[in-house]
N, C-alpha and C positions, 0 to 999 in steps of 0.2 A: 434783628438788633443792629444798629447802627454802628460801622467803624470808626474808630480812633476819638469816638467820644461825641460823637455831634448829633444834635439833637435839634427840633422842629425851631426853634430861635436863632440855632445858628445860621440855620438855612432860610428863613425868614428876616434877620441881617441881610446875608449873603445876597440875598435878592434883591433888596430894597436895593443895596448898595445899587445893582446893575441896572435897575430902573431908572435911579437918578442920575449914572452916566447917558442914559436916553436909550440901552442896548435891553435887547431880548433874555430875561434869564433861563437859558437852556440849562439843561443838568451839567453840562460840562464846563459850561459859565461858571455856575454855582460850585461847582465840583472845585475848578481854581482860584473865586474868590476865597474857599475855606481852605483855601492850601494843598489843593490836592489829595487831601483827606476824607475818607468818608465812599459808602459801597454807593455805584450810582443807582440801585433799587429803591437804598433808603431816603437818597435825595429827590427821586422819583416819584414818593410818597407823599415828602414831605410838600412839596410843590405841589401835589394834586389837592392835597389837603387843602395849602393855601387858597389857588386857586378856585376851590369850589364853597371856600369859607368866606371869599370876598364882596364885603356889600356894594352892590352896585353904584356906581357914582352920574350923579346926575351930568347929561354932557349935552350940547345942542345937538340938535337931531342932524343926524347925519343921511348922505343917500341912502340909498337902500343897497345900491353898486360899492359904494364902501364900504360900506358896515360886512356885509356880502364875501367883501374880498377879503376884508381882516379876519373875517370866522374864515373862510380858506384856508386864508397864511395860518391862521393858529390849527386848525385841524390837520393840516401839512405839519407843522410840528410834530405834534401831538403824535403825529399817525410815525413821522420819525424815532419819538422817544421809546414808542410802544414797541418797536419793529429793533430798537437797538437793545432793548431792554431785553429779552428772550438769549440775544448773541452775545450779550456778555456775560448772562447766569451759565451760558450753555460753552463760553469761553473759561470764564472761571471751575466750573465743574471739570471741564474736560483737564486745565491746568492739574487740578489737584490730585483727577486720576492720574494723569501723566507723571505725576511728582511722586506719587503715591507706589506707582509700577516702576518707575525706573528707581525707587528705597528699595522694592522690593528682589530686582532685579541684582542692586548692588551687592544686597546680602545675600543674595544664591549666587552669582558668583564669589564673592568670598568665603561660603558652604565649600564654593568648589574649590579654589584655590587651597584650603587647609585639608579639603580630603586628598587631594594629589599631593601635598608636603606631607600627610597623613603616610600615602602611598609610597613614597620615596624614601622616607625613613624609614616605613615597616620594609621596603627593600634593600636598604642596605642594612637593616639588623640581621633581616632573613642572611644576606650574602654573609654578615660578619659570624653568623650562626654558624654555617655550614663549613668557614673556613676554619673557626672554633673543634667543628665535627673534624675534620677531616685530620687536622695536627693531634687532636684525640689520637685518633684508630692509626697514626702514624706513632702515634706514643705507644698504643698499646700491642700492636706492633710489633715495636722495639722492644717494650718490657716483656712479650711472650718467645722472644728472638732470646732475650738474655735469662728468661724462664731457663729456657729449652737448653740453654749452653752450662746455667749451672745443676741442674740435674743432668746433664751430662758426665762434669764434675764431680759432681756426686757421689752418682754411678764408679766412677774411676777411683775417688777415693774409698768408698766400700769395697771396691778389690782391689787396693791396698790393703786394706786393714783385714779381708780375709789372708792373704799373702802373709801378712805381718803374723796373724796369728797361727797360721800355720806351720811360718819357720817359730814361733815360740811354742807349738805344742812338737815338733821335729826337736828342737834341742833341750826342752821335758824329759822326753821319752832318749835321749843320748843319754843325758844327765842320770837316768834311773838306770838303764844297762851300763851305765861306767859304773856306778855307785853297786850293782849289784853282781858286775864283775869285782869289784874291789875285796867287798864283801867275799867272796866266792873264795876271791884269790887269799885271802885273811885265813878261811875255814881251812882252806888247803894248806897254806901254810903252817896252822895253828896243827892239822893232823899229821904234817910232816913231819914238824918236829917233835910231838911226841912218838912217832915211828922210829925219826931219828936219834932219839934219847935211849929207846931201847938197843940201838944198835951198838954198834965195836964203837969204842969210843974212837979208837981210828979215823974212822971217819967223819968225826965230829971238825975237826979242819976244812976237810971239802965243804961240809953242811956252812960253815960259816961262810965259803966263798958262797956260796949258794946262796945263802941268806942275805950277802951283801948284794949281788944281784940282784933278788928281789924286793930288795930295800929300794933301790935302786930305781925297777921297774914301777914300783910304787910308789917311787916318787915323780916319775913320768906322768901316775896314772892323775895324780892329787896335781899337777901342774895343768893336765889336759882337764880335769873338771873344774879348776879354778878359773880356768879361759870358759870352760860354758857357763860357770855363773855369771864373769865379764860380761859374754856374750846375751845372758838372757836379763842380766840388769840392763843395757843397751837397746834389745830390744823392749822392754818394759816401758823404756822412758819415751823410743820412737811410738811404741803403742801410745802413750799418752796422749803425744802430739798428734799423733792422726786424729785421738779422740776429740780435743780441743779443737783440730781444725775442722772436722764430723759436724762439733757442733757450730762452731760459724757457719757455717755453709746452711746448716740447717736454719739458722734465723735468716740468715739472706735470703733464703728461700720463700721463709715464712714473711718477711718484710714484698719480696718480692709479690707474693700470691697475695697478699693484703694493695699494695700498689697496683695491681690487675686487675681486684675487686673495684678500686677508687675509679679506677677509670674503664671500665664497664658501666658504674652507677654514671658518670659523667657523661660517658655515651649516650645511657638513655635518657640523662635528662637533655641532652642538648636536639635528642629525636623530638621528643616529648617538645620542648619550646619551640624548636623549626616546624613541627606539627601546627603548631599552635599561631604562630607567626602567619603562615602559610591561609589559615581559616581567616585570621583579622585581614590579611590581605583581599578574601576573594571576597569578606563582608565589605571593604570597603571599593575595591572595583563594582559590587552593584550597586553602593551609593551612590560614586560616582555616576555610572550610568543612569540611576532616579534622576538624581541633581541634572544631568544633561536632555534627558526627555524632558523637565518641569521646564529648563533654560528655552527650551524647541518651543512648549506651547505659550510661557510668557513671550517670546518673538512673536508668533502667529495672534496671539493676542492682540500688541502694540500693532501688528501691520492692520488687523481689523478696526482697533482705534486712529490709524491713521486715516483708513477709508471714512469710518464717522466723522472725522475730522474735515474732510476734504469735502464729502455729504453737505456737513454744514457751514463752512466757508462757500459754499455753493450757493447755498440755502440764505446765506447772507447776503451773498453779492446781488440774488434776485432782491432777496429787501430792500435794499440799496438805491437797484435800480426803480425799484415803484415807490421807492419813498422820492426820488429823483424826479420821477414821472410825476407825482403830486405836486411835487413841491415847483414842475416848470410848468405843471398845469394852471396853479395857485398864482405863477409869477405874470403868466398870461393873460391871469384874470384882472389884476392890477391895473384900474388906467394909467394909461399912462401918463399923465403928469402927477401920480402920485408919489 
């Protein structure tokens, strides 16, 4: 199929045109009377066509030595067009492989260029991963460092609070032998004085100093247990606050051991993505590596199509030369006052 639109009329113009300037219309002739437009195969065709379609024209006979020499010169032609025609399908072909490998070449290296930006980002995620890991287990750490100091704590304050309750189970047990001395001392008294009521009334005056003394003493006693009730309301209330502080300690503890959980799970998930990171990395280092053996043998390829190339530039220059050889063999044949 013809390029750029041109057909057996154009080319049959094109030619007349170049007859009536008085010149040869070769394909290339032809080729720039239509503008440079058009494949020289088709033009090639279209000229053979013509000329094997053209009725012969009555002419005076000519010698036989010119007649002779102008089928020369035209079969020199001829033998040219035929000889250019092969090196330029085999020009054009070779262009569009060439055009063809080096698209293809473009897009494998840009394959390559995003798998290494590919690579580079998966290694600085990888590094930002690890630094991620690493402030973790510096965290937790830290949070099993302040574990360890408040069940220390703890510990300290539960003997406290053993401590505490033992001076309140110590002044219990004062409070009941005061109370059961009191008591004691009350019976003794209560059997004195009827001992004493039997006696000489005489000595119901000493019994009263007596009595005042014991009054006395027992008002000592009632002053010493009102200080251990002081004393054990006091500690009641420090018991409380221990208790109160007991149980802070115990939620910080329990906040604490839930914080240790978070960041153990955090741990593993940041093993778990560096894992993971780590695998897309070695997937795409053997991409990469595919991509660069494919890059190897597209090169080794183009160098082979350089050789075809050079093969058939070669191959053309011998056509060249024998179309050369005809064509100064043709000019030879020419008498010379033609």
């Amino acid at each position: 199929m013809a390029r750029g639109g041109i057909n057996k009329a154009l080319v049959q113009a094109a030619r007349l045109a170049i007859l009536a300037r008085g010149e040869h219309p070769s394909i290339d002739a032809v080729r720039i009377e239509m503008g440079n437009t058009g494949s020289k195969t088709t033009i090639h065709r279209y000229l053979k066509e013509l000329d094997d379609g053209r009725e012969p024209v009555e002419a005076p006979s000519e010698p036989i030595d010119d007649e002779l020499t102008a089928l020369v010169a035209r079969l020199a032609q001829r033998l040219k067009e035929q000889a250019q025609e092969p090196i330029e399908q085999a020009r054009e072909a070779f262009e569009e492989q060439r055009e063809a490998l080096e698209a293809e070449l473009n897009q494998t290296r840009q394959a390559l260029t995003q798998l290494e930006q590919q690579h580079d980002i998966q290694s600085a995620a990888l590094a930002r991963e690890s630094e991620a890991l690493t402030d973790t287990r510096s965290m937790l750490q830290t949070e099993q460092t302040r574990n360890a100091g408040l069940n220390q704590a703890l510990a300290d304050f539960e003997l406290r609070l053993k401590d505490k309750d033992e001076q309140i189970r110590s002044l219990e047990e004062k409070h009941l032998h005061a109370r059961d001395a009191l008591e004691h001392y009350r019976n003794a008294i209560k059997e004195q004085r009827e001992q004493e009521q039997s006696r000489h009334e005489g000595q119901v005056q000493q019994l009263q100093m007596e009595l005042r003394q014991a009054q006395q003493s027992a008002l000592v006693r009632q002053d010493e247990i009102t200080q251990l009730h002081r004393d054990n309301e006091r500690l009641l209330t420090e018991n409380r606050g221990s208790l109160r502080e007991l149980s802070l300690l115990q939620d910080q503890l329990k906040h604490s051991n839930q914080r240790q959980d978070q960041l153990f799970e955090q741990a593993s998930r940041a093993d778990s993505e560096r894992t993971l990171l780590q695998e897309r990395l070695r997937v795409a280092a053997l991409e990469s590596q595919t991509l660069k053996q494919s890059l190897d043998e597209q090169a080794q390829l183009n160098q082979g199509l350089e050789k075809e190339l050079t093969k058939a530039q070669a191959s053309l220059e011998d056509s060249l030369r024998l179309a050369a050889t005809v064509a100064a063999a043709a000019d030879a044949a020419e008498p010379k006052g033609a």
